[in-house]
C-alpha positions as CSV (number, residue, x, y, z in Angstrom):
1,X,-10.4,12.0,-21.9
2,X,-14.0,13.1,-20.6
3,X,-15.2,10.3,-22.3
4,X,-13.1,7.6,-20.5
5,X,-13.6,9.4,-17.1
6,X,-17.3,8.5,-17.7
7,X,-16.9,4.9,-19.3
8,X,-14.8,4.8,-16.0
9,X,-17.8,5.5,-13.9
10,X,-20.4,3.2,-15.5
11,X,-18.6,0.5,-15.0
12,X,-17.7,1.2,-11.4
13,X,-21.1,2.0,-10.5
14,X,-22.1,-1.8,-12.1
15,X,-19.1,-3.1,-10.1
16,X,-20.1,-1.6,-6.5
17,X,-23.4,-2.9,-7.4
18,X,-22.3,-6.7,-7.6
19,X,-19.6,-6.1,-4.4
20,X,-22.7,-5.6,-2.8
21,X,-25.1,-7.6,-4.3
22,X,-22.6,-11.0,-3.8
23,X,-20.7,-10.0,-0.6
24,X,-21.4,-12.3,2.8
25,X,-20.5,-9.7,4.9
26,X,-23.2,-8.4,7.0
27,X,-24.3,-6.9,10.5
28,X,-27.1,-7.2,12.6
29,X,-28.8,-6.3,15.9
30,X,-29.1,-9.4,17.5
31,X,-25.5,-10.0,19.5
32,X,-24.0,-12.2,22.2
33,X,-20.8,-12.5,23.9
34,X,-17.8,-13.8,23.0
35,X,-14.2,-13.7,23.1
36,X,-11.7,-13.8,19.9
37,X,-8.5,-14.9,20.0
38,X,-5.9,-15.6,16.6
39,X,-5.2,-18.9,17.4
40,X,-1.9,-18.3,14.9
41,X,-0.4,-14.7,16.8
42,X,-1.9,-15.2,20.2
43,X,-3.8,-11.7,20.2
44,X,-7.3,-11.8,21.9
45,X,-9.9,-9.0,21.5
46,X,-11.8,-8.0,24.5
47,X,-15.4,-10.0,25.1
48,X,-18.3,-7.9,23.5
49,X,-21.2,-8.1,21.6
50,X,-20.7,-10.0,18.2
51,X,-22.3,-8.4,15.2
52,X,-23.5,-10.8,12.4
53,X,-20.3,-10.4,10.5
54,X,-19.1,-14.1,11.2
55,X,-18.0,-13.5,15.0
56,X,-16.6,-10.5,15.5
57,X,-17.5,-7.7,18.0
58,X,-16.7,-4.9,15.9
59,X,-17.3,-1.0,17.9
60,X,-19.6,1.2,16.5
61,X,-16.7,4.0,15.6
62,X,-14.8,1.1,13.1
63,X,-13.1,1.9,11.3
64,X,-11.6,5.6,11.9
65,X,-8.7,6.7,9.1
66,X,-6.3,5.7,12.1
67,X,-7.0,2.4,12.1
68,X,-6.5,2.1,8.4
69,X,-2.9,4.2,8.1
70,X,-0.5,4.0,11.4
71,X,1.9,7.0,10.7
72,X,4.7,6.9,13.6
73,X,6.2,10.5,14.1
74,X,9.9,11.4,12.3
75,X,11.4,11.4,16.1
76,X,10.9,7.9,17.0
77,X,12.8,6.1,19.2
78,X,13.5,2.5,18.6
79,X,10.2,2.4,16.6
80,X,10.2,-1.0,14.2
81,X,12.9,-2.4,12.4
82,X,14.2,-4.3,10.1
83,X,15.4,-6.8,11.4
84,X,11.9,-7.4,13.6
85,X,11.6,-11.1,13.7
86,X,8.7,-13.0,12.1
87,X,6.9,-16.6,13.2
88,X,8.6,-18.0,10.4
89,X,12.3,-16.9,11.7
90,X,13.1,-14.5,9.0
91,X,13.1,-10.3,9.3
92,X,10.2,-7.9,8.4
93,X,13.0,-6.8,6.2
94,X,15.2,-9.1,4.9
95,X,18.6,-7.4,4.3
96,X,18.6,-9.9,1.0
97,X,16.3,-7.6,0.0
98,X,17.9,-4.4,0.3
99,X,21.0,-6.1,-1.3
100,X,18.4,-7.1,-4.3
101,X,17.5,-3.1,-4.5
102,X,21.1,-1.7,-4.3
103,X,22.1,-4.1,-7.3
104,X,18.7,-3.0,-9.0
105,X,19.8,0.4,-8.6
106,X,22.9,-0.4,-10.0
107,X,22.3,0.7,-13.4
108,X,21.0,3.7,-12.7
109,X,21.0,7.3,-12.1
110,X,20.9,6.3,-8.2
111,X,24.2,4.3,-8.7
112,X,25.3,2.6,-5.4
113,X,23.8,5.5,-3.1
114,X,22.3,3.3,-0.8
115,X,25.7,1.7,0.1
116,X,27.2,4.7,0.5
117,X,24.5,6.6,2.8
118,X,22.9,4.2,5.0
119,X,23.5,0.5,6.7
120,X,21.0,-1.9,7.0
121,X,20.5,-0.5,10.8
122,X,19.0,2.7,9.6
123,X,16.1,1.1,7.7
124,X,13.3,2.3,10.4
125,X,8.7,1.4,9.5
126,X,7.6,5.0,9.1
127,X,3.9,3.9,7.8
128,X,1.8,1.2,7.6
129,X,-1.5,0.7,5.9
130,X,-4.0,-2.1,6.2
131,X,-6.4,-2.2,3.3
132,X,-9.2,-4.2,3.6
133,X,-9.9,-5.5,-0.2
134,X,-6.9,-4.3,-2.5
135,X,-7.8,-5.4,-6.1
136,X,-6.5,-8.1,-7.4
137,X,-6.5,-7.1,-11.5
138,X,-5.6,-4.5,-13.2
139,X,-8.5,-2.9,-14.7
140,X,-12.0,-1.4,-13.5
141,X,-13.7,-4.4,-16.0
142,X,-12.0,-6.9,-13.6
143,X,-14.7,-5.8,-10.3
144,X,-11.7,-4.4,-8.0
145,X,-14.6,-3.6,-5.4
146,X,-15.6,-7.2,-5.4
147,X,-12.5,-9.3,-6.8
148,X,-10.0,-8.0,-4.0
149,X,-8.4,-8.9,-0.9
150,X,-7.3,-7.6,2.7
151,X,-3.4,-6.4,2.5
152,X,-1.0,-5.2,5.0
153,X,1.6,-2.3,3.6
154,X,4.8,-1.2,4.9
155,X,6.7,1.6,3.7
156,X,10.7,1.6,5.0
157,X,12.6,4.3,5.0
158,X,16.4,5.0,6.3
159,X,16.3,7.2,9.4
160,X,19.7,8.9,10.6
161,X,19.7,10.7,13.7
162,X,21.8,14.1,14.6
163,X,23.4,13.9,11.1
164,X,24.8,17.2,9.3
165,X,23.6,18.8,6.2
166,X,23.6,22.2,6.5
167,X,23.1,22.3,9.9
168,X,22.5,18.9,12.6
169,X,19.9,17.5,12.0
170,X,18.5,15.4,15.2
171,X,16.6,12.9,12.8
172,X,16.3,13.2,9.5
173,X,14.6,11.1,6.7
174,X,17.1,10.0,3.7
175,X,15.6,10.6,0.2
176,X,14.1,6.6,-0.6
177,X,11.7,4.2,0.9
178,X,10.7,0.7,0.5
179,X,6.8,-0.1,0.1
180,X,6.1,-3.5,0.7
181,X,3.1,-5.0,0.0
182,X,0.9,-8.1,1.8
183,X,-2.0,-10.5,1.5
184,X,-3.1,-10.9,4.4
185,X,-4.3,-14.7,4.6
186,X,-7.3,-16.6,7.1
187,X,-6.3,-18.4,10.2
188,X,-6.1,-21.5,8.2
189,X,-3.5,-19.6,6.2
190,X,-3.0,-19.4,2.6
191,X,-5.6,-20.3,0.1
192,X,-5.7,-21.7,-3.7
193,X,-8.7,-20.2,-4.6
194,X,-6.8,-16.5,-4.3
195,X,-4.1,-17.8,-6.4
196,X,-6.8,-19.5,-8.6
197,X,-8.2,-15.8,-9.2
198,X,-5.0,-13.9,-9.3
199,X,-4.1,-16.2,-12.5
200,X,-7.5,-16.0,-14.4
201,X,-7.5,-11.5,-13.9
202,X,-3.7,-11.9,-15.3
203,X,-5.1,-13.7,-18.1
204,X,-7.4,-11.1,-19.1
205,X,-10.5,-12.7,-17.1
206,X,-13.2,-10.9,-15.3
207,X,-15.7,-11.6,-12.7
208,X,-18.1,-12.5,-15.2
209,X,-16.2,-15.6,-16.5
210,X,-15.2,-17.2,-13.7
211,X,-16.1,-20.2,-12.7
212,X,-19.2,-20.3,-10.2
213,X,-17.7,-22.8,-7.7
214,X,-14.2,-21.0,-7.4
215,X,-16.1,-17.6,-7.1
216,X,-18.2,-19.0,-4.1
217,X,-14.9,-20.8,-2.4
218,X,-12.7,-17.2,-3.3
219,X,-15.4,-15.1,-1.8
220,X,-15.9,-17.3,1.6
221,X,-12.1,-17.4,1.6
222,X,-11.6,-13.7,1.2
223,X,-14.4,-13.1,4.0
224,X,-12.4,-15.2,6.2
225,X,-9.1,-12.8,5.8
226,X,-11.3,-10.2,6.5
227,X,-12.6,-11.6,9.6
228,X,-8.8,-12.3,10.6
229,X,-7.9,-8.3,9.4
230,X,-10.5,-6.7,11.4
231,X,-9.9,-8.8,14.7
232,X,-5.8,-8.0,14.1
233,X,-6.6,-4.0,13.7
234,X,-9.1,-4.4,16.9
235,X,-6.7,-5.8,18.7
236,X,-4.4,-2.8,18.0
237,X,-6.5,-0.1,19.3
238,X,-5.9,1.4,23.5
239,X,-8.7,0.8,25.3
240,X,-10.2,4.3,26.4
241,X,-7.9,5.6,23.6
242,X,-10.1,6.9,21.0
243,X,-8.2,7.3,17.5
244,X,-8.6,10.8,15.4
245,X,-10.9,10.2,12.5
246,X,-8.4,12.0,10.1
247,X,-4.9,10.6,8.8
248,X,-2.3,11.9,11.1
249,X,0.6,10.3,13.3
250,X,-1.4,7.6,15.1
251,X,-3.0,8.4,18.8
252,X,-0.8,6.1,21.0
253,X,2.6,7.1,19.1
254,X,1.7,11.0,19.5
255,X,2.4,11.1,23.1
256,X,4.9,12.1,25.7
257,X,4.0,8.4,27.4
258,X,6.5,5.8,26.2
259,X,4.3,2.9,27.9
260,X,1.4,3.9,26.1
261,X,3.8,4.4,22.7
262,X,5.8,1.0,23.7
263,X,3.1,-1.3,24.5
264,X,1.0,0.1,20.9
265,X,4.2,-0.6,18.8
266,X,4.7,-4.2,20.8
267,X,1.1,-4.7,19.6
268,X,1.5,-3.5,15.7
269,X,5.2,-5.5,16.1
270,X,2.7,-9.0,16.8
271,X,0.6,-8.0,13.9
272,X,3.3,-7.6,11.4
273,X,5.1,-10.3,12.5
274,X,2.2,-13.0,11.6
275,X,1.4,-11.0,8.4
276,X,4.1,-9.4,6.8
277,X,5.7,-13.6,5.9
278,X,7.6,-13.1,2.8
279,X,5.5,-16.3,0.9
280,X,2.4,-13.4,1.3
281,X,4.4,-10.7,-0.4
282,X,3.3,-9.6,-4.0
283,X,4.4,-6.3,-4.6
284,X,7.7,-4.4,-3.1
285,X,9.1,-0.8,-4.7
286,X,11.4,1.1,-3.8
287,X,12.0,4.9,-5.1
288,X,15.8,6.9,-4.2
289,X,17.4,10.1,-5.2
290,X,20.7,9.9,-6.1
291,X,24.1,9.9,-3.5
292,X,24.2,14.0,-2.4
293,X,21.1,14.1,0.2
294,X,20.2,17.8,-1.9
295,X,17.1,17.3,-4.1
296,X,16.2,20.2,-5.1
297,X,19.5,20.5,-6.6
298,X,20.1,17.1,-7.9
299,X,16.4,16.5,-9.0
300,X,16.8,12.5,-10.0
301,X,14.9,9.7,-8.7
302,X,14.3,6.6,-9.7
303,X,11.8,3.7,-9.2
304,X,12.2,0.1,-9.2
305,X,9.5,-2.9,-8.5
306,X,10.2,-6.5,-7.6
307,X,7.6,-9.8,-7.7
308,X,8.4,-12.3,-5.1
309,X,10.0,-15.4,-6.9
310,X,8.8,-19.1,-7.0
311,X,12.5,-19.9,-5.1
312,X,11.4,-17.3,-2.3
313,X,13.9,-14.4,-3.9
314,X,13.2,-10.7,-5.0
315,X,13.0,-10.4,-8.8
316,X,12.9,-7.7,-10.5
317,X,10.2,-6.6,-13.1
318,X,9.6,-4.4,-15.6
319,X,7.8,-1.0,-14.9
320,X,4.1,-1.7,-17.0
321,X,1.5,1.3,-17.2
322,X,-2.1,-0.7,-18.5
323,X,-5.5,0.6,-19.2
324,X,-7.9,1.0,-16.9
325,X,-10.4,0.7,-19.2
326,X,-9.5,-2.9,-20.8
327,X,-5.6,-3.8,-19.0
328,X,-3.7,-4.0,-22.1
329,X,0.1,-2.1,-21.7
330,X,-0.2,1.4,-23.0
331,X,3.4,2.2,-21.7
332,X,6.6,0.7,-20.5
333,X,9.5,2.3,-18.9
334,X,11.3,-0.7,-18.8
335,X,13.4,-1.8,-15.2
336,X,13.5,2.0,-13.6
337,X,11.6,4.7,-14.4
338,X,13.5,7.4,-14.0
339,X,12.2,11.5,-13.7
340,X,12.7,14.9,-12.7
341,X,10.2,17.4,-10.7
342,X,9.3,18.5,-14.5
343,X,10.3,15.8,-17.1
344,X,9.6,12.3,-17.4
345,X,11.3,8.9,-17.8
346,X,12.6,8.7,-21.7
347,X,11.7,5.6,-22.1
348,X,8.2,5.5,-21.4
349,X,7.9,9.1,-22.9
350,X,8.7,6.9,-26.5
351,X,5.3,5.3,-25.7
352,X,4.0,8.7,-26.6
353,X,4.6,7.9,-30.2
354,X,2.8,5.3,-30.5
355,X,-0.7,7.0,-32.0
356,X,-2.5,4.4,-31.1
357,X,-1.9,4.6,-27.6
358,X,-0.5,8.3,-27.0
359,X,-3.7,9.8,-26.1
360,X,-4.8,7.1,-23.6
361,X,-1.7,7.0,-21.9
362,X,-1.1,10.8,-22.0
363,X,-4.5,10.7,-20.0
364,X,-3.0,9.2,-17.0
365,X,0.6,9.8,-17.0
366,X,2.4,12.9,-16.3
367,X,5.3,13.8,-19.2
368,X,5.3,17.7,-18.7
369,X,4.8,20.3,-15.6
370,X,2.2,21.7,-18.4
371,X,-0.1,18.6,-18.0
372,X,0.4,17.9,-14.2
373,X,-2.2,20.2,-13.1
374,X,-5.3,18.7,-15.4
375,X,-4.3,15.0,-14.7
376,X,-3.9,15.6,-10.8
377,X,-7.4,15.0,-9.7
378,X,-7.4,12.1,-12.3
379,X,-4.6,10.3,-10.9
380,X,-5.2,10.6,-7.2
381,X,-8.5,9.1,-7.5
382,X,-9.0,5.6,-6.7
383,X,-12.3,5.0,-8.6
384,X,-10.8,6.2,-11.8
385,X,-6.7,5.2,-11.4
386,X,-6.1,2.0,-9.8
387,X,-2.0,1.5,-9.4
388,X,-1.2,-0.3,-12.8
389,X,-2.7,2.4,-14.5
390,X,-0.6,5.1,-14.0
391,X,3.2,5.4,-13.4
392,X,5.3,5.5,-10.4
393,X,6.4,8.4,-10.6
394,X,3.2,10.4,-11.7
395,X,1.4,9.2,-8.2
396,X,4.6,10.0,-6.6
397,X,5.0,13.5,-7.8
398,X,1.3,15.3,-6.9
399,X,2.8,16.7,-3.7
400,X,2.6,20.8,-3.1
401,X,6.2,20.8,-2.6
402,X,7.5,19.6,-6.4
403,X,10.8,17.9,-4.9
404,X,8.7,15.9,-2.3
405,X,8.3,12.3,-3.9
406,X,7.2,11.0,-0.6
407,X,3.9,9.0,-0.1
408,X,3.7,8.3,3.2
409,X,7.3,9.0,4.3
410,X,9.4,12.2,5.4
411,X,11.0,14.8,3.6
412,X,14.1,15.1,5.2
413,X,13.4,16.5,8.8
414,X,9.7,17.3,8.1
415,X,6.8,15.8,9.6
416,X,5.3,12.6,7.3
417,X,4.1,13.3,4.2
418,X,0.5,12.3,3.3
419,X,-0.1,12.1,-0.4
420,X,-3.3,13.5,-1.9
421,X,-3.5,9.7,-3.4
422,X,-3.5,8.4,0.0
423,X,-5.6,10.5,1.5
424,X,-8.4,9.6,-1.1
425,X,-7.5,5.4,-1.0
426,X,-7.8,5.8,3.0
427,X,-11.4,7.6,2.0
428,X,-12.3,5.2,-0.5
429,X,-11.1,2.0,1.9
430,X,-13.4,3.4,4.8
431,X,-16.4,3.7,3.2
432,X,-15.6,-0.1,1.0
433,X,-15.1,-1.3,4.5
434,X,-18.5,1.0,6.1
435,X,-20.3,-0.8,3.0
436,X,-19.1,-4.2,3.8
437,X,-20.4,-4.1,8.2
438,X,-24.1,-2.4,6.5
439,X,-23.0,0.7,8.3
C-alpha cells in the first residue's frame, strides 16, 4: 500500500507541475477600473481594480473556506427549495427526480421510505459547494489538477419541523440527502471542447495524448468558467461582511438579521438558478436509511448514483470503484451499495476475491471496523483518493460518531456535519484556486 501512496505522489507532484506550467490564469499589479456584470443572471460586482486574471477585480482575502462551502444553519426558515425556479422554467429540484430515487430505492433495504416520511415540500438546500476545477477523469494519470472544471454542488436534504421522536423536535434533519452535482459553463454557455475531453479521459486518455488544438480551446474555455465562477461567488459576499476563514454555517445566514440572511439567500437563489440547469448536471447521489428515523438501531443505508440522460431524464448507474493509479474497475457493487456502521455492501465485498485486485481495492475501501482506522487518512485525502476511487459509503462513513453518514448535512437535530473529506477538498480547492490568481 506504501508503495501506491508514493507512486500516488510522483505523479501528482508532475501533475501540479503542468497545472501550472500550462494554466492562463494569472495576476498582476497593474489594475484599472471596471465594472462586471453576467450578462446571462443580471448580477454586477462592485467597480474595483481588475487583476490580470482576464477582468476580474478579485479582493485580496479570495477565496476564504466560506466562499467555497455555504452551510445554512439546521433552523432555517424558508431557506431554498426545491421547487426554486431556474432561467430555463424547471425546479432546482425536479420532483421527477426524487420520483426517479424512490423507484431506485425500490429494491432495496430502504424500500419506499421516502414516500412514507417526507413530501416533496420538505426537501430544503442544507449545503452548497462551489469547486473551482473538479476533475474530469478518474485517475491521478489523467492531470485532475490541470484536466478539471469549475462545479457547483448541492446537497438536499428533507427538513421536518416540531416533529416527534422521542421528544419534539423543532427541526430535525431526516436520515438521506441528495448531492447534486454541476458544471458550471462561460457566459457563452456550454462548450464542446469540455465534452470533447470528458469522452477521450472516459476512454482511457490522458493529458499527454490529446490533441494540441482541443487542449488549447478546452483550457481557454475552462478559464472562461472560471472567470464566470469567481465573479458569481463575488457577487455573493456582504459588503463590510467579512467571511470566517474556516468551514462553518456561512456569515450572513449566522445571524439574528433576517435582511442580511434574506437578501444573501436571494443572492445564492440568482446563482443557483443560472447554474444548477439540469443539461449541466453530471453527477446526482442520494444516500437513505431505512423507514424507522432510529439509526443506531436500524443501522442500514443505502447509496444510489444517477448520470443525466441524453432525453434529459435521471438514469441510474451502476456503483464503480476504479484505480487511482491507472482507472481500471477494481470493484462493483452493482445499483446500491448497501452497509452497516461495521460491515460492507456484499456485493462489492465478492470483489475481494478476486487476487488480482483484492489488495488494491482493500487499500481504499473499507470492508471491516478493523481496517477503518488505517485507510481513514487515505480516503479523506484528495491528493491520494479522488471520488471514483473509493466507495460511497467508505467516504461516507469516517465521521467520529459511527451512525453519522452525513457529509455536509445534519444528523437529526444536530448542527451540520462537516466531513473530514470535506474539510481537506475545501483545503485542497483553496490553495488550487490561491495557485491559479499567483497568490
Amino acid at each position: 500500500m506504501q508503495v501506491r501512496k508514493q507512486h500516488i505522489k510522483n505523479r501528482l507532484v508532475h501533475v501540479i507541475c503542468v497545472a501550472l506550467a500550462c494554466s492562463s490564469v494569472c495576476c498582476s499589479a497593474d489594475s484599472a477600473e471596471v465594472v462586471i456584470i453576467d450578462s446571462m443572471s443580471g448580477l454586477q460586482v462592485s467597480g474595483g481594480k481588475a487583476d490580470a486574471f482576464l477582468n476580474i477585480s478579485i479582493p485580496v482575502d479570495f477565496p476564504a473556506a466560506q466562499d467555497l462551502a455555504v452551510i445554512f444553519p439546521l433552523r432555517t426558515q424558508g431557506g431554498i427549495r426545491g421547487d426554486s425556479q431556474t432561467v430555463d422554467g424547471r425546479t432546482l429540484l425536479p420532483q421527477e427526480w426524487i420520483e426517479a430515487i424512490t423507484t431506485a430505492y425500490a429494491d432495496t433495504v430502504v424500500e419506499d421510505a421516502i414516500q412514507r416520511e417526507n413530501q416533496y415540500e420538505d426537501w430544503r438546500l442544507v449545503s452548497v459547494r462551489f469547486a473551482p476545477c473538479g476533475p474530469l477523469g478518474h485517475h491521478f494519470g489523467q492531470s485532475p489538477e490541470t484536466l478539471c472544471w469549475p462545479q457547483v454542488r448541492l446537497v438536499w436534504q428533507p427538513i421536518m419541523e416540531d416533529l416527534m421522536v422521542l421528544w419534539t423536535r423543532p427541526f430535525f434533519g431526516d436520515d438521506r440527502a441528495i448531492h447534486a452535482l454541476y458544471h458550471v459553463m462561460p457566459e457563452s454557455g456550454a462548450v464542446a471542447s469540455l465534452t470533447e475531453v470528458q469522452g477521450h479521459l472516459e476512454r482511457g486518455g490522458e493529458l499527454s495524448t490529446l490533441p494540441l488544438g482541443l487542449y488549447d480551446t478546452f483550457i481557454a474555455d475552462r478559464d472562461a468558467a472560471l472567470e464566470r465562477w469567481i465573479r458569481l461567488l463575488l457577487d455573493l459576499r456582504t459588503p463590510g461582511q467579512p467571511l470566517g476563514k474556516t468551514l462553518d454555517v456561512r456569515t450572513e445566514l449566522n445571524t439574528m438579521d433576517s435582511t442580511v440572511s434574506g437578501e444573501f439567500t436571494e443572492r445564492l437563489n440568482r446563482v443557483l438558478s443560472v447554474t444548477a440547469l439540469a443539461e449541466h448536471l453530471f453527477d446526482l447521489t442520494s444516500f437513505s436509511l431505512p423507514e424507522g428515523r432510529d439509526a443506531p438501531q436500524i443501522d442500514l443505508w443505502s447509496f444510489v448514483a444517477f448520470d443525466m440522460g441524453a432525453d434529459g431524464e435521471l438514469q441510474q448507474r451502476t456503483l464503480l470503484v476504479r484505480s487511482p493509479i491507472d482507472g481500471r474497475i477494481i470493484g462493483d457493487a452493482g445499483l446500491d451499495e448497501t452497509v452497516t456502521m461495521t460491515g460492507a455492501d456484499d456485493e462489492l465485498a465478492s470483489w475481494r476475491q478476486e487476487g488480482a485486485l483484492a489488495e488494491e481495492l482493500t487499500s481504499f475501501v473499507v470492508f471491516s471496523a478493523d481496517t477503518q482506522p488505517f485507510l481513514k487518512e487515505t480516503i479523506n485525502d484528495p491528493q491520494q483518493v479522488l471520488v471514483p476511487n473509493t466507495s460511497c459509503a467508505s467516504c461516507h462513513r469516517l465521521n467520529e460518531t459511527r451512525f453519522d453518514f452525513h457529509m455536509l448535512s445534519h444528523l437529526e437535530d444536530n448542527d451540520t456535519t462537516i466531513a473530514p473529506r470535506v474539510v481537506n477538498d475545501v483545503r485542497h480547492e483553496m490553495q488550487w484556486l490561491r495557485n491559479a490568481l499567483g497568490r
